[in-house]
TIVO-2410 file (N, C-alpha, C; in nm, 3 decimals):
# residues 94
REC num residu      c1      c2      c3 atome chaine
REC   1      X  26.563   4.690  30.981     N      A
REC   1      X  26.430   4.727  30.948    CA      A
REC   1      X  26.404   4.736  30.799     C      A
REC   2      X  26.495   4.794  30.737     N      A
REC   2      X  26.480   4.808  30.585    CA      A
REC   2      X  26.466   4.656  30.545     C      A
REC   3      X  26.566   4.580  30.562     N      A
REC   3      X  26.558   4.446  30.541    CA      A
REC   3      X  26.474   4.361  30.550     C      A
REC   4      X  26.414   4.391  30.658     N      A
REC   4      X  26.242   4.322  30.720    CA      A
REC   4      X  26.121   4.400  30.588     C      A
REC   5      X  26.148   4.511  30.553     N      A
REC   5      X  26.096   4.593  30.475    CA      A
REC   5      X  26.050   4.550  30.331     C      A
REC   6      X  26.131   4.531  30.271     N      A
REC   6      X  26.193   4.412  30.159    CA      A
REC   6      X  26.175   4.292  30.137     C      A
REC   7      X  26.185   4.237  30.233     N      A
REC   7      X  26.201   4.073  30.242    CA      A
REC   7      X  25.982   4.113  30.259     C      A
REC   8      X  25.949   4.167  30.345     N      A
REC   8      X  25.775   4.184  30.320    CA      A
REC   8      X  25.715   4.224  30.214     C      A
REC   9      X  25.817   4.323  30.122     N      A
REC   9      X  25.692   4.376  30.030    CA      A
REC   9      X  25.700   4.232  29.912     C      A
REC  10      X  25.854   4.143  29.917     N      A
REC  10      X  25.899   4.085  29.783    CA      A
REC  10      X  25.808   3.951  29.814     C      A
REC  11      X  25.761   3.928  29.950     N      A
REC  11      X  25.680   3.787  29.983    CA      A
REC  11      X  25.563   3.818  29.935     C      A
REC  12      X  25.521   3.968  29.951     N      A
REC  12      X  25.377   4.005  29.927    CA      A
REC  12      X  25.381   4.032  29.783     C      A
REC  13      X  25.446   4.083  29.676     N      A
REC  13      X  25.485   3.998  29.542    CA      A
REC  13      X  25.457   3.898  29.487     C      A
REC  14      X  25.527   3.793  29.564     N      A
REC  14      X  25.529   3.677  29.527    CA      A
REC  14      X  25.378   3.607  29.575     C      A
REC  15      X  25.299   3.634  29.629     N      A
REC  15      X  25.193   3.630  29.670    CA      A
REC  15      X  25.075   3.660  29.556     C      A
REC  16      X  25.110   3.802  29.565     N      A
REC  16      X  25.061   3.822  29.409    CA      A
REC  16      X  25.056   3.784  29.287     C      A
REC  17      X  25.172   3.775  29.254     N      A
REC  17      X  25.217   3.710  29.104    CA      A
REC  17      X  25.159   3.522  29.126     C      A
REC  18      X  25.132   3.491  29.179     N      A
REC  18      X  25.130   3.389  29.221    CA      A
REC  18      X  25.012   3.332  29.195     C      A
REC  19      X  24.919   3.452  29.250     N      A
REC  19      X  24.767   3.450  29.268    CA      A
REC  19      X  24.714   3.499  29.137     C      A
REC  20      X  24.824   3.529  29.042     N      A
REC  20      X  24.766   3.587  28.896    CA      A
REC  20      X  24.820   3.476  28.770     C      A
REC  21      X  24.651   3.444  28.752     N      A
REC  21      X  24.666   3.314  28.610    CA      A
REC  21      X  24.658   3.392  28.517     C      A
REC  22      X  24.599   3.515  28.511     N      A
REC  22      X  24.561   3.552  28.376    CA      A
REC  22      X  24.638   3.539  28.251     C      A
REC  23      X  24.766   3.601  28.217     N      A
REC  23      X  24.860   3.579  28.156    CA      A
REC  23      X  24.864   3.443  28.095     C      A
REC  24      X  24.879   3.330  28.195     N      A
REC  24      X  24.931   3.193  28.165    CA      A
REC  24      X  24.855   3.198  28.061     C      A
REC  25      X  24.687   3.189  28.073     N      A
REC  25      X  24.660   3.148  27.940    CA      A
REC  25      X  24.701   3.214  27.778     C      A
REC  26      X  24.753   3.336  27.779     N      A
REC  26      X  24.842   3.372  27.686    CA      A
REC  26      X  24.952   3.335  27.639     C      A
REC  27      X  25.031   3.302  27.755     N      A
REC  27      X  25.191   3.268  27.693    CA      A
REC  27      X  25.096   3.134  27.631     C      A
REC  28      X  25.052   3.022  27.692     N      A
REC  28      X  25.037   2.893  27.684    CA      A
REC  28      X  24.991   2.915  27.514     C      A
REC  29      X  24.873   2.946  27.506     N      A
REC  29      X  24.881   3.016  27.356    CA      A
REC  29      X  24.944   3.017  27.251     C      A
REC  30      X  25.059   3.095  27.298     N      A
REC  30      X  25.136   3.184  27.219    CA      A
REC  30      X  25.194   3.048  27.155     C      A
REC  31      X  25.327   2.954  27.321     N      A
REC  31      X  25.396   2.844  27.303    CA      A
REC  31      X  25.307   2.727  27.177     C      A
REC  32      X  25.183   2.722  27.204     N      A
REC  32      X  25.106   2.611  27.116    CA      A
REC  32      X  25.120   2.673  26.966     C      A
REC  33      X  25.072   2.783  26.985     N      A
REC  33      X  25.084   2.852  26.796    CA      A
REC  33      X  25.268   2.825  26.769     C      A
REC  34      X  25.333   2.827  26.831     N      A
REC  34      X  25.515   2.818  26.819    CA      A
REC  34      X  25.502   2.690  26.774     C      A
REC  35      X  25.470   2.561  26.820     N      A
REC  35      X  25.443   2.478  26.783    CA      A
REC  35      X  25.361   2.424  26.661     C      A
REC  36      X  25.269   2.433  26.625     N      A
REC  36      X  25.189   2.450  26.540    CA      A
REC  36      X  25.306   2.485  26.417     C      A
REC  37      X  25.329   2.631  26.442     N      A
REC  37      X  25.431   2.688  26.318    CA      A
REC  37      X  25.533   2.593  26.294     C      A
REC  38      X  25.651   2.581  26.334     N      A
REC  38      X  25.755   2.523  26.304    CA      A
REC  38      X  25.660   2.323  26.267     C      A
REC  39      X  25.579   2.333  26.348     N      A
REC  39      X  25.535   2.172  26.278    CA      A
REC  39      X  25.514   2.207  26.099     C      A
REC  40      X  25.421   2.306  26.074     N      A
REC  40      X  25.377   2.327  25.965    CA      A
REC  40      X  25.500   2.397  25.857     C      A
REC  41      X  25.576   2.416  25.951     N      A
REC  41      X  25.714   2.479  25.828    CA      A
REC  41      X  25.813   2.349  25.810     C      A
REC  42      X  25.799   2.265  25.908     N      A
REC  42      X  25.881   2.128  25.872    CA      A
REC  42      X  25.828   2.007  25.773     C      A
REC  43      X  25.684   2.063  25.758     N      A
REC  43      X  25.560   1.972  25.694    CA      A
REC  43      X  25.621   2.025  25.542     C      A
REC  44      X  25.612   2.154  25.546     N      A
REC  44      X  25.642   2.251  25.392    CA      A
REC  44      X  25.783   2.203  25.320     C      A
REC  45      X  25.879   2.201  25.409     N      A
REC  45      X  26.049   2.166  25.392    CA      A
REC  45      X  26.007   2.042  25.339     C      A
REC  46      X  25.978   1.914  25.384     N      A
REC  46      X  25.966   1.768  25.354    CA      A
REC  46      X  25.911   1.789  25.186     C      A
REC  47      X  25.782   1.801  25.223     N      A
REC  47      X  25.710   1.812  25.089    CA      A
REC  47      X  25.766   1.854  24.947     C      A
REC  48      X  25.814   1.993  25.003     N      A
REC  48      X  25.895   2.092  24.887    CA      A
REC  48      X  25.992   2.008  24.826     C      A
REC  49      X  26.078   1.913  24.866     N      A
REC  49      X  26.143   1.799  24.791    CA      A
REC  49      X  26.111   1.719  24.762     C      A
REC  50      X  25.991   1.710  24.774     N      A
REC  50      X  25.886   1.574  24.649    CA      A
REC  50      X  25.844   1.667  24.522     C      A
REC  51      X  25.736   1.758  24.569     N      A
REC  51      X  25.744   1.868  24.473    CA      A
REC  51      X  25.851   1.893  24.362     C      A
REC  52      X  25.972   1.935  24.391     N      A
REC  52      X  26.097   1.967  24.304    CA      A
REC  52      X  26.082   1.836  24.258     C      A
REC  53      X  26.098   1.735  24.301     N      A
REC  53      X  26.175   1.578  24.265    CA      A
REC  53      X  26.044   1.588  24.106     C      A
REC  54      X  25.920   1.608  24.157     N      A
REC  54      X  25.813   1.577  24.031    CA      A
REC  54      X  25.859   1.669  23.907     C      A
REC  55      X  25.898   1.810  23.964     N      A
REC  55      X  25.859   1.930  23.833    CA      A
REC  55      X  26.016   1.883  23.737     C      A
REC  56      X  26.125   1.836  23.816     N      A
REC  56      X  26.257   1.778  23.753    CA      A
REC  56      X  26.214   1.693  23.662     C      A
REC  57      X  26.121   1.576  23.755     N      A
REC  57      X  26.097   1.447  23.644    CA      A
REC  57      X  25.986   1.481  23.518     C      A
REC  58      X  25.926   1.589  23.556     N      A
REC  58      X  25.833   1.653  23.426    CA      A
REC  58      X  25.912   1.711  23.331     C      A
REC  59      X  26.015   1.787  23.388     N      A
REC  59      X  26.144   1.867  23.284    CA      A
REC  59      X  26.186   1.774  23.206     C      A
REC  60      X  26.237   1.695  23.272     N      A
REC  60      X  26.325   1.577  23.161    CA      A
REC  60      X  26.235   1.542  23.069     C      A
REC  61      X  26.143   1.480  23.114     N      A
REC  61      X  26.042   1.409  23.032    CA      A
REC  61      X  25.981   1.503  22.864     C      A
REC  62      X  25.973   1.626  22.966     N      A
REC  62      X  25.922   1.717  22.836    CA      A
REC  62      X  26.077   1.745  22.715     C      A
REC  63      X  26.187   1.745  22.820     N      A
REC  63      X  26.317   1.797  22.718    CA      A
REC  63      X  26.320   1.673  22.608     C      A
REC  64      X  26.309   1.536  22.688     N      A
REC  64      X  26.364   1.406  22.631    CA      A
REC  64      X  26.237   1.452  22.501     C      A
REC  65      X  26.086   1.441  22.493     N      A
REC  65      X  26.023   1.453  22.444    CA      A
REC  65      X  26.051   1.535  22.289     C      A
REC  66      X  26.092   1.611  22.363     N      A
REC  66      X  26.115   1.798  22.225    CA      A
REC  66      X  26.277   1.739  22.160     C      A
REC  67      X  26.333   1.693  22.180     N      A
REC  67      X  26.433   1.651  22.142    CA      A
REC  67      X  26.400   1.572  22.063     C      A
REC  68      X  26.343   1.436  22.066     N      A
REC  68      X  26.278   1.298  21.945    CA      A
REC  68      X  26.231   1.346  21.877     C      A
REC  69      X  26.151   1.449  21.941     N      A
REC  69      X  26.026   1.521  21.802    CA      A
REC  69      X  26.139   1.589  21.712     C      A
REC  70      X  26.209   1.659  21.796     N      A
REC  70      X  26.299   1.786  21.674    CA      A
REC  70      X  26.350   1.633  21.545     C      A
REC  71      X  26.439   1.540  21.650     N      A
REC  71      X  26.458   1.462  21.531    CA      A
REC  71      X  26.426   1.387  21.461     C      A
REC  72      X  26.287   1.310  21.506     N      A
REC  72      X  26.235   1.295  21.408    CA      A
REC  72      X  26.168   1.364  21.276     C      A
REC  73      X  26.156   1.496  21.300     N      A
REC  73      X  26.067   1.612  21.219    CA      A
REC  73      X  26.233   1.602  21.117     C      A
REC  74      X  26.333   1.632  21.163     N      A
REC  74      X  26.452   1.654  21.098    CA      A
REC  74      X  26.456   1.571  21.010     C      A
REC  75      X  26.490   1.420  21.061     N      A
REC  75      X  26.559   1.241  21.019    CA      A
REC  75      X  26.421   1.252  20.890     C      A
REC  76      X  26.334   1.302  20.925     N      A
REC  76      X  26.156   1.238  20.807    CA      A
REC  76      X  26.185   1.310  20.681     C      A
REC  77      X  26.249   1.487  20.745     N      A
REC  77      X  26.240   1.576  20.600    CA      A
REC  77      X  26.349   1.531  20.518     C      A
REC  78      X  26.413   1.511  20.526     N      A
REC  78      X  26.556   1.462  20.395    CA      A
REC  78      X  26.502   1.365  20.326     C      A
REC  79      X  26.469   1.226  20.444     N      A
REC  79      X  26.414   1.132  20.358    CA      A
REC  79      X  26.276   1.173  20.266     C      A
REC  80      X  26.161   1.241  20.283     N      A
REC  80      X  26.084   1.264  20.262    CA      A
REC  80      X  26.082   1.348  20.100     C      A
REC  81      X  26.193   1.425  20.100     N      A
REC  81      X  26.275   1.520  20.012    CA      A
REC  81      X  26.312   1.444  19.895     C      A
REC  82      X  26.375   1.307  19.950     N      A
REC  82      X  26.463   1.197  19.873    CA      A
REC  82      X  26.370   1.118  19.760     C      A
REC  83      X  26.243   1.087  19.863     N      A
REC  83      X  26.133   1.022  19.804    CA      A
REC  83      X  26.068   1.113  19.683     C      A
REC  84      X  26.081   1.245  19.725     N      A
REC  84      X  25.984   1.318  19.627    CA      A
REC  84      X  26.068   1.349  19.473     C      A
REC  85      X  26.193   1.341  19.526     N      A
REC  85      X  26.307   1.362  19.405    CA      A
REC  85      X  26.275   1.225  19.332     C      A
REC  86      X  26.296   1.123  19.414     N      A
REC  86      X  26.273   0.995  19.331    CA      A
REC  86      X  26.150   0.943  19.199     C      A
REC  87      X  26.073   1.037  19.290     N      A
REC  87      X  25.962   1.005  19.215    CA      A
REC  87      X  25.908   1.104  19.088     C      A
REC  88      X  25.990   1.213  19.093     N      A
REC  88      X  26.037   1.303  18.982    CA      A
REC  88      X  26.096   1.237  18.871     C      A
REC  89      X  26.210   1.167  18.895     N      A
REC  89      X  26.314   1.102  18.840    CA      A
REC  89      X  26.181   0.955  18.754     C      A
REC  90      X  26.136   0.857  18.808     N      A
REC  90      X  26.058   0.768  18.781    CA      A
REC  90      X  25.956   0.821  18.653     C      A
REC  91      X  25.921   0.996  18.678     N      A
REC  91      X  25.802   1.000  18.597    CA      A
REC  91      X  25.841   1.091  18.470     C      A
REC  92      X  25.936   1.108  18.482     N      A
REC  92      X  26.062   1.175  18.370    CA      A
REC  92      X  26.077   1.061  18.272     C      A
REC  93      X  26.136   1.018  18.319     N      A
REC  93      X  26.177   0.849  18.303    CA      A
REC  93      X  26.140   0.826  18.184     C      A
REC  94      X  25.928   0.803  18.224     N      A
REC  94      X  25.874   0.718  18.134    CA      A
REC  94      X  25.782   0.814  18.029     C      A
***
């Protein structure tokens, strides 16, 4: 009897749960936003290494840049120095 008992209330359960959508449209929801996310965090990952790849190739570019300048500003003043001595020397001279 207990058994008959059981086995009725768990059919009439399953009856129930059965007969209830409400939920579904939540989880279903939930699963689509899960989706959504990890699409949009795999979108971010990809990108983020083009990103880096640009701000690297801007680094160099600016280091290579500040470097020519330092030496050219450097390589100009000696000579520049040389010229002005020279032309000391020329007006002595005469």
């Amino acid at each position: 009897m207990i058994v008959g008992l059981v086995s009725m209330k768990f059919r009439a359960f399953l009856r129930c749960f059965r007969g209830e959508e409400g939920g579904q449209d939540l989880a279903e929801y939930c699963l689509l936003t899960a989706l959504l996310t990890l699409i949009a965090a795999s979108i971010f990952v990809y990108a983020s290494g083009g990103v880096q790849a640009i701000w690297v190739g801007a680094n160099t570019s600016l280091t290579a840049g500040s470097v020519a300048t330092s030496n050219t500003t450097t390589s100009a003043s000696p000579a520049s120095a040389t010229t002005s001595a020279t032309s000391d020397t020329a007006s002595k001279a005469r």
